[in-house]
C-alpha positions as CSV (number, residue, x, y, z in Angstrom):
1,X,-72.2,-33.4,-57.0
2,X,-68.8,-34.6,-56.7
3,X,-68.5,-32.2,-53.5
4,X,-71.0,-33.6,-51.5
5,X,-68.9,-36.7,-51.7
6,X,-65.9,-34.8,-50.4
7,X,-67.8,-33.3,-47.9
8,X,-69.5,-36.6,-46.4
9,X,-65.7,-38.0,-46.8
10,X,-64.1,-35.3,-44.5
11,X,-67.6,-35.7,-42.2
12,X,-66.6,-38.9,-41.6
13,X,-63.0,-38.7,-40.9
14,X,-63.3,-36.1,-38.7
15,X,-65.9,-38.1,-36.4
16,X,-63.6,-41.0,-36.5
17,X,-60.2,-38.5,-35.7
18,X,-59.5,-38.4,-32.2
19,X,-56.2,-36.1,-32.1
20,X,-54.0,-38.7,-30.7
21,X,-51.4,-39.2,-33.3
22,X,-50.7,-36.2,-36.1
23,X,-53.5,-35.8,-38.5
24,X,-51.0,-36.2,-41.4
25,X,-50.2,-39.6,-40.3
26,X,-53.9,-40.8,-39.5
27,X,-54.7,-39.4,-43.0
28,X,-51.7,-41.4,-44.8
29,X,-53.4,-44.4,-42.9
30,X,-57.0,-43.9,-43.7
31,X,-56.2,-43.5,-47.1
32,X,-53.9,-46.5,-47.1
33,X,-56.8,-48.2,-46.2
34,X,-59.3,-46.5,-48.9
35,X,-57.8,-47.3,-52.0
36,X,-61.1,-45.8,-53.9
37,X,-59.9,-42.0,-53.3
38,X,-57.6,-40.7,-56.5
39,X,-54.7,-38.1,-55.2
40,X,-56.9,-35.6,-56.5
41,X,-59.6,-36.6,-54.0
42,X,-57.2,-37.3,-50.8
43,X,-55.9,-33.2,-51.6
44,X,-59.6,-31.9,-51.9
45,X,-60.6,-34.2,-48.7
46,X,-57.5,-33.6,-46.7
47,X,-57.6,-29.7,-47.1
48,X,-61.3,-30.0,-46.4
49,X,-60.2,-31.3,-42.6
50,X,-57.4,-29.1,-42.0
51,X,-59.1,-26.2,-42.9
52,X,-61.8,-27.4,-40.6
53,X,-59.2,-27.5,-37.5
54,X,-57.4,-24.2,-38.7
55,X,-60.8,-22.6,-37.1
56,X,-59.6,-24.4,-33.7
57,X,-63.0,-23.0,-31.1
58,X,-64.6,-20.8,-33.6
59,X,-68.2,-21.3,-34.9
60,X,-68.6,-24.1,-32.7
61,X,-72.2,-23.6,-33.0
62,X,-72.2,-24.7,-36.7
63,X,-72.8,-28.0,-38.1
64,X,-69.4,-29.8,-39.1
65,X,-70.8,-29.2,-42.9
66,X,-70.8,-25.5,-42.0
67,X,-68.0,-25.5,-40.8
68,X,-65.7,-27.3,-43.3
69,X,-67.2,-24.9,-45.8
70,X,-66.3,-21.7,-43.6
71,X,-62.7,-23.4,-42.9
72,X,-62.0,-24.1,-46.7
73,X,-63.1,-20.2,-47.5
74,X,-61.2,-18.8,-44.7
75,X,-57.8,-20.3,-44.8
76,X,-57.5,-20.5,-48.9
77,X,-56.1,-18.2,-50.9
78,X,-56.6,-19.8,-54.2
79,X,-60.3,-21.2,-55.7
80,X,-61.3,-24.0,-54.4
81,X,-63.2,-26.7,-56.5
82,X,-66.2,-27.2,-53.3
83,X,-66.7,-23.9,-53.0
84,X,-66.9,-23.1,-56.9
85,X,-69.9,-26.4,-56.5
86,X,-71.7,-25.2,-53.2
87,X,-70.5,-21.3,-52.7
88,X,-69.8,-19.6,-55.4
89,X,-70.3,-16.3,-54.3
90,X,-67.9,-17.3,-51.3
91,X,-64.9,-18.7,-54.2
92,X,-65.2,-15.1,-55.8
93,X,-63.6,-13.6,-52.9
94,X,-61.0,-16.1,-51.9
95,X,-58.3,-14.2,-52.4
96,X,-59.5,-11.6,-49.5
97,X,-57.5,-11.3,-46.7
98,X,-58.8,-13.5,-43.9
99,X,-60.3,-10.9,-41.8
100,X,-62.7,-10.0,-44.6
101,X,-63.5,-12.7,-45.6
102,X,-65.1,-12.8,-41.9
103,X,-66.6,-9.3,-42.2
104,X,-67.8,-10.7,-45.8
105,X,-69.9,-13.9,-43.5
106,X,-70.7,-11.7,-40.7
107,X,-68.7,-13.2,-38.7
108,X,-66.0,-11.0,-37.1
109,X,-66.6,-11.8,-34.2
110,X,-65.4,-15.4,-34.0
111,X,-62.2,-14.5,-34.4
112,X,-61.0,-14.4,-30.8
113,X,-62.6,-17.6,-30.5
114,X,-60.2,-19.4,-32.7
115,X,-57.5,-19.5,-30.0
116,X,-59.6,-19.5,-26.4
117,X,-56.6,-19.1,-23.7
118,X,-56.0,-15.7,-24.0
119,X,-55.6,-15.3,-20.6
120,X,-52.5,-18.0,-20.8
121,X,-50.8,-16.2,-23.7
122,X,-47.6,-13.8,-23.0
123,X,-48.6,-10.2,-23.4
124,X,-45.7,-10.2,-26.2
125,X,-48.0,-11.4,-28.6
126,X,-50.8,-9.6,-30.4
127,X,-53.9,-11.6,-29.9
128,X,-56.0,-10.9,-33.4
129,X,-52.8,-11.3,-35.6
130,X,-51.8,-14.4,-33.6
131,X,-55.4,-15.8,-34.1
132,X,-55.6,-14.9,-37.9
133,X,-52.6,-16.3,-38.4
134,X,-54.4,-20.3,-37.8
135,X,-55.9,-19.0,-41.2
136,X,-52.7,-19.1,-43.4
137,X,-50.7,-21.9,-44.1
138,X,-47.0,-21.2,-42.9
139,X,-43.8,-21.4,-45.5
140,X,-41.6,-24.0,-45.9
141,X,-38.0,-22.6,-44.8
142,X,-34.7,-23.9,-45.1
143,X,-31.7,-23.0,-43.7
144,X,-28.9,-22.7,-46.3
145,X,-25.6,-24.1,-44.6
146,X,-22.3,-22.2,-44.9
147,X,-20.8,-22.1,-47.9
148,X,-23.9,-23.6,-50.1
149,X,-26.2,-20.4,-51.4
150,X,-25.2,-20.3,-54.8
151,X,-25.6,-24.2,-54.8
152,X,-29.0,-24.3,-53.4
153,X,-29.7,-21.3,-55.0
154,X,-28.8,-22.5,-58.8
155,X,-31.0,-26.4,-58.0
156,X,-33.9,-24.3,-56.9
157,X,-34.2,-22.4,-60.3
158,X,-33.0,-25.5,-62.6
159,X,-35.6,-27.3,-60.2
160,X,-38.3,-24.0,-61.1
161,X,-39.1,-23.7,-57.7
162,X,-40.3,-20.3,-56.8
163,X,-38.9,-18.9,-53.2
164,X,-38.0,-15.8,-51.4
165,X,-34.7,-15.1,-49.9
166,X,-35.8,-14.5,-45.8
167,X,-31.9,-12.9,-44.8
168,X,-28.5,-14.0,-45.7
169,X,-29.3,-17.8,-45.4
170,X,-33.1,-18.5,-44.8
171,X,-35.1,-19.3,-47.8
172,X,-39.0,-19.8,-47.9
173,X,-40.6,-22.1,-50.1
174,X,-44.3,-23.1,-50.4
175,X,-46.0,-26.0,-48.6
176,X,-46.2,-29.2,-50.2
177,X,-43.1,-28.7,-52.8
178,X,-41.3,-31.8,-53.0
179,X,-37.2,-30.5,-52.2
180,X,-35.8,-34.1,-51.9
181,X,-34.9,-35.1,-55.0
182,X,-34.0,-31.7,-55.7
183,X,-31.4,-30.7,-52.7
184,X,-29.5,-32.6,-50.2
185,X,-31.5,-31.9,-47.1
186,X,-29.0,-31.4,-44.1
187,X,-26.0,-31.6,-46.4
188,X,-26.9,-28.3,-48.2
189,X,-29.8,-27.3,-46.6
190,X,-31.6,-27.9,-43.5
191,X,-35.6,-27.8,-43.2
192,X,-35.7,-25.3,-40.5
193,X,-38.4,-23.2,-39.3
194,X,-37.6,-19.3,-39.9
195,X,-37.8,-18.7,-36.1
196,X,-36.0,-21.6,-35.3
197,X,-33.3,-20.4,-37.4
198,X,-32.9,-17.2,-34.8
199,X,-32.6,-18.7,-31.4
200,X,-29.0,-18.1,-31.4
201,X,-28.8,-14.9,-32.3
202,X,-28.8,-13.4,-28.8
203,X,-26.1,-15.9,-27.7
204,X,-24.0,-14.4,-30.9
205,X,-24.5,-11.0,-29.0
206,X,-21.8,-12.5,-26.1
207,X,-20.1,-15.9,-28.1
208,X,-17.7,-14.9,-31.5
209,X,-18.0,-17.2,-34.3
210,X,-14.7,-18.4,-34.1
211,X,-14.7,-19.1,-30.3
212,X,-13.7,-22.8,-28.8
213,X,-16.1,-23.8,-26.0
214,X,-17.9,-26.8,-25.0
215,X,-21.6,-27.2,-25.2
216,X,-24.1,-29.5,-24.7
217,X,-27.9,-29.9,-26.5
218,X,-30.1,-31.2,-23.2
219,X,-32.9,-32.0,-25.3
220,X,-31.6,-32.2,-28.6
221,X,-34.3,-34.4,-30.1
222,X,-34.0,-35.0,-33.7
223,X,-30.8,-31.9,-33.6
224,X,-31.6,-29.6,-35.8
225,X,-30.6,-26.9,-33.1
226,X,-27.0,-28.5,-33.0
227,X,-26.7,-28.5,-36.1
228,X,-27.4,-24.7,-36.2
229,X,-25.2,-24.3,-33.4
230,X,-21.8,-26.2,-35.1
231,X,-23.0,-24.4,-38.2
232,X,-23.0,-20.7,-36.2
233,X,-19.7,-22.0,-33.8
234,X,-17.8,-24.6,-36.0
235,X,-15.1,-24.8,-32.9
236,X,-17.7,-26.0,-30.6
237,X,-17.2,-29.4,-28.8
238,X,-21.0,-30.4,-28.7
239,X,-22.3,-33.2,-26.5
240,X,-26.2,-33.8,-27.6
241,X,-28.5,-35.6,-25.3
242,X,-32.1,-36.5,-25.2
243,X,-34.5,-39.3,-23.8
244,X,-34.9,-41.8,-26.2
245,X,-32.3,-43.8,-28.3
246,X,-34.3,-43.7,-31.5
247,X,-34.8,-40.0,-31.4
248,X,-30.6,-40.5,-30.8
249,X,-30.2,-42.9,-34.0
250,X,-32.2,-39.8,-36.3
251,X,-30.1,-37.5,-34.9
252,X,-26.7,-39.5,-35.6
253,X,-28.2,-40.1,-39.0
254,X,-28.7,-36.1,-39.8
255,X,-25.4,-35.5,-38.6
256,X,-23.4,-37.9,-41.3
257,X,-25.6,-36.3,-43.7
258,X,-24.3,-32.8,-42.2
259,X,-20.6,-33.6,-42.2
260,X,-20.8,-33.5,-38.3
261,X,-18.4,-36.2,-37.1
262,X,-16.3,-34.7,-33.6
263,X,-19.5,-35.0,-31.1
264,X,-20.7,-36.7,-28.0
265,X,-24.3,-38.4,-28.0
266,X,-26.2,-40.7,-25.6
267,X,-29.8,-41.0,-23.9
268,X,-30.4,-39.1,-20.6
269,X,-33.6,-38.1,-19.0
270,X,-32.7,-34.4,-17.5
271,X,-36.1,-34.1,-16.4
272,X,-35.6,-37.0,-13.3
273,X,-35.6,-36.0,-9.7
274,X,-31.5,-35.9,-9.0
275,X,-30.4,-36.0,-12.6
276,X,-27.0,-34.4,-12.4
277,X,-24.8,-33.8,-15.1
278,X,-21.2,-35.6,-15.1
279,X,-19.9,-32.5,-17.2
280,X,-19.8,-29.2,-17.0
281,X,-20.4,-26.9,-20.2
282,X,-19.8,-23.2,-21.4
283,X,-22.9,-23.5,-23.0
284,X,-26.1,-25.1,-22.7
285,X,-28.6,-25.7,-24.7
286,X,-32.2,-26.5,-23.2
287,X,-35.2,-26.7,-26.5
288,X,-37.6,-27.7,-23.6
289,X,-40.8,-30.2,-24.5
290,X,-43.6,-27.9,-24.7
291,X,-47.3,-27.3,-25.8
292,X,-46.1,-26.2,-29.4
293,X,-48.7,-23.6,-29.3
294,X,-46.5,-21.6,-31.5
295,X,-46.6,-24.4,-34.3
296,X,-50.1,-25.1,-34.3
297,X,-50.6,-23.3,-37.7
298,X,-48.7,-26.2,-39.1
299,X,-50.7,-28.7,-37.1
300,X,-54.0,-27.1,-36.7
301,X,-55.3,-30.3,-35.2
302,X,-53.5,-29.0,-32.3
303,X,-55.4,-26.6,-31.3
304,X,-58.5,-28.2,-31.8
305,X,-57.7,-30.8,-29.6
306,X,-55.6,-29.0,-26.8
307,X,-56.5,-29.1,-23.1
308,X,-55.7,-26.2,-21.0
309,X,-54.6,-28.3,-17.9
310,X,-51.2,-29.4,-20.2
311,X,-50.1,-25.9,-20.2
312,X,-49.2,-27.1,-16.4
313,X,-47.7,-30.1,-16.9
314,X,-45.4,-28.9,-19.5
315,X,-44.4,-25.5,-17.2
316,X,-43.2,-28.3,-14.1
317,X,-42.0,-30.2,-16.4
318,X,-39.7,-27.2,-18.2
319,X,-38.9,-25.6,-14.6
320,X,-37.2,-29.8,-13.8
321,X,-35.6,-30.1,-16.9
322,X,-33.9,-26.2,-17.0
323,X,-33.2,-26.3,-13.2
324,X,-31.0,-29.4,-14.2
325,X,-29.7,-28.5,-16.9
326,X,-28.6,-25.4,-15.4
327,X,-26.4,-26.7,-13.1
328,X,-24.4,-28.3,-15.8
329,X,-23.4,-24.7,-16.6
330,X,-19.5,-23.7,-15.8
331,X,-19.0,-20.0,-13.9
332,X,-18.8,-17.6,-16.7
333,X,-21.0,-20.1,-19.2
334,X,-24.3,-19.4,-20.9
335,X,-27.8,-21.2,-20.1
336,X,-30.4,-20.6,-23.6
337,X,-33.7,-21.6,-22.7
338,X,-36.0,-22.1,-25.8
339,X,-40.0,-23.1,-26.4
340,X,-42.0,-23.0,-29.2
341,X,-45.2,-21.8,-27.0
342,X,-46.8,-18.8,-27.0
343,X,-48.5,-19.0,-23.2
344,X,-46.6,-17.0,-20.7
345,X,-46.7,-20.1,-17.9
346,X,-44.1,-22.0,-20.7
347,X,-41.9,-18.8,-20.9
348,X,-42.1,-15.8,-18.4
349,X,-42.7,-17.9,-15.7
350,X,-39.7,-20.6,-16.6
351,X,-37.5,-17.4,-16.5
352,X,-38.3,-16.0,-13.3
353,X,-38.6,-19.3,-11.3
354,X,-34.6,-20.0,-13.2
355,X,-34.1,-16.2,-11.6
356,X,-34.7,-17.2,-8.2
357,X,-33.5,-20.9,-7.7
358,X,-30.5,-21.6,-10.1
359,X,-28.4,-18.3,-9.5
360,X,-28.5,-17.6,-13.4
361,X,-28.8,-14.2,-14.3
362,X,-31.4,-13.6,-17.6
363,X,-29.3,-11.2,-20.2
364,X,-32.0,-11.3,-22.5
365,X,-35.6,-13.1,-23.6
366,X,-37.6,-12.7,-27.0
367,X,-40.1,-13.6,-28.6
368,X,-39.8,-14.8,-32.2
369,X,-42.9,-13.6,-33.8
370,X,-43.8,-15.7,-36.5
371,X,-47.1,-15.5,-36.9
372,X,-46.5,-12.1,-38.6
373,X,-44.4,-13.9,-41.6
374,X,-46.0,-17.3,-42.3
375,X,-43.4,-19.1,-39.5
376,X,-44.1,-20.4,-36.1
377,X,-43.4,-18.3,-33.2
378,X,-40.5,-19.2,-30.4
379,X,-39.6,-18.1,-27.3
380,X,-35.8,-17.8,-25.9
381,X,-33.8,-16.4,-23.4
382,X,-30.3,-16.2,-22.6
383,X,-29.1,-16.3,-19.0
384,X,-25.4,-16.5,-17.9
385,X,-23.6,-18.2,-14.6
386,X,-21.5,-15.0,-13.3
């Protein structure tokens, strides 16, 4: 049987994966290096291994063949060609939601063992939804840019690409479509996270659209949050920082594509003891480095592979870079502090210890539940120099 070969493929793989560089990029390699597998193969075996992380802790008491069947009928929605072979009974039910399909394996149970640092997570989010939602691959979402819907709209449908319309500007589009040959990513569109899309909407509570100010992206890494924000403020006079020069170069690259030309850019490391800002800004903007707990549905390997302890370094490391950052703030000025983590040490905590040592007053915090609607889930807050 063709899925025994699969399965033994994926077997081996995962004994040889150690988590230490994206499981995408391992797999492109491996396969690079396996020229026998058709595509048809690398999609059966590759879904076979995600699947297998998107159960992160649970069943840990099953053999890894066990378990890559239980992760393949658990996260799919649509038949799937090894199950149809070794569980048929299991490929008549796919389309159940994920929770029964547990009830259906007598399994309920395991779901709280899927994500295992409950105690870490912010009492914001929901625990069972949050854990189900490892189950379901996330959307595709892109950002429409202003003055590009009926554009983007019309190439989609000549392109028959089915989406949904998520708001005014935020489409959703299935994993794995191919949108490059079909729309100018960053000129049109931008590949953007639905969350991601709604860190700024508190700011917009105390900032008009039309408002001149100066602002500066701490941590801008590739800029897809600067973008937003000269997309949401076109007056804005952005300055975009982050640690590394090639993360710089991407991000210079995007903005040609994205007409951005009037900006500041250049390598600092805000997270130093004594780093102090030449400038002073009406706004900054601080995208923290983070655990990414509130990804991990798109990178499942994530949570497989995740060590509690990090949930500390990443919280002193946020609490150096924000307390920095912050004091780059002018009187008056507005500090946005953003994760994409779910635990509560990455968040809550960042807010309360900017509370009590950088004089910022918090206006506002939210969580940006994704998990309910196939996204990620982010955290911001919006503090203010008074």
């Amino acid at each position: 049987m063709r899925s025994y070969s699969y399965i033994n493929s994926a077997k081996s793989i995962l004994e040889q994966y150690n988590g230490e560089i994206p499981l995408a990029v391992w797999l492109k390699s491996y396969f690079a290096a396996n020229k026998k597998y058709g595509s048809k193969d690398r999609k059966q075996i590759a879904h076979l291994c995600y699947s297998y992380y998107r159960l992160g802790h649970a069943f840990k008491h099953h053999s890894i063949e066990e378990r890559l069947l239980l992760g393949v009928f658990l996260s799919s929605q649509n038949p799937v060609f090894v199950l149809q072979e070794l569980r048929p009974e299991w490929n008549e039910q796919i389309q159940r939601s994920p929770k029964e399909k547990l009830e259906l394996v007598q399994t309920s149970d395991e779901l709280n063992k899927i994500f295992p640092w409950q105690q870490q997570l912010s009492s914001d989010i929901e625990v069972d939804a949050f854990a189900t939602s490892f189950l379901i691959q996330p959307d595709v979402y892109l950002r429409i840019r202003p003055g590009k819907k009926s554009l983007v709209e019309q190439q989609l449908s000549n392109a028959q690409i089915p989406y949904q319309l998520k708001g005014e500007n935020c489409i959703a589009v299935e994993s794995g479509v191919k949108l490059e040959d079909v729309i100018a990513i960053d000129k049109d569109v931008v590949i953007q996270d639905y969350s991601s899309q709604q860190v700024l909407t508190n700011l917009q509570n105390h900032l008009i659209t039309k408002q001149k100010f100066t602002a500066w992206d701490c941590c801008a890494a590739s800029g897809g949050k600067s973008i937003l924000l000269k997309d949401t403020y076109p007056n804005a006079e952005l300055t975009a920082t982050d640690i590394r020069e090639s993360i710089l170069i991407n991000l210079r690259s995007r903005f040609r594509q994205a007409g951005i030309t009037q900006f500041n850019s250049y390598v600092a490391d805000v997270s130093s003891n004594g780093f102090k800002s030449a400038t002073s800004f009406d706004v900054v903007l601080c995208d923290a480095p983070c655990s990414g707990s509130g990804t991990w549905s798109r990178t499942p390997e994530q949570l497989y592979f995740f060590e509690e302890e990090k949930i500390h370094y990443y919280s002193d490391l946020q609490k150096r870079i924000a307390l920095n950052a912050s004091k780059a703030v002018k009187r008056g000025g507005y500090f946005v502090y953003i994760t994409c983590s779910v635990f509560k040490e990455e968040n809550e905590a960042v807010v309360d210890f900017l509370q009590e040592k950088s004089g910022l007053q918090l206006l506002n915090s939210t969580y940006h539940r994704g998990y309910q609607q196939k996204a990620d889930t982010l955290f911001s807050a919006v503090f203010q120099l008074r």
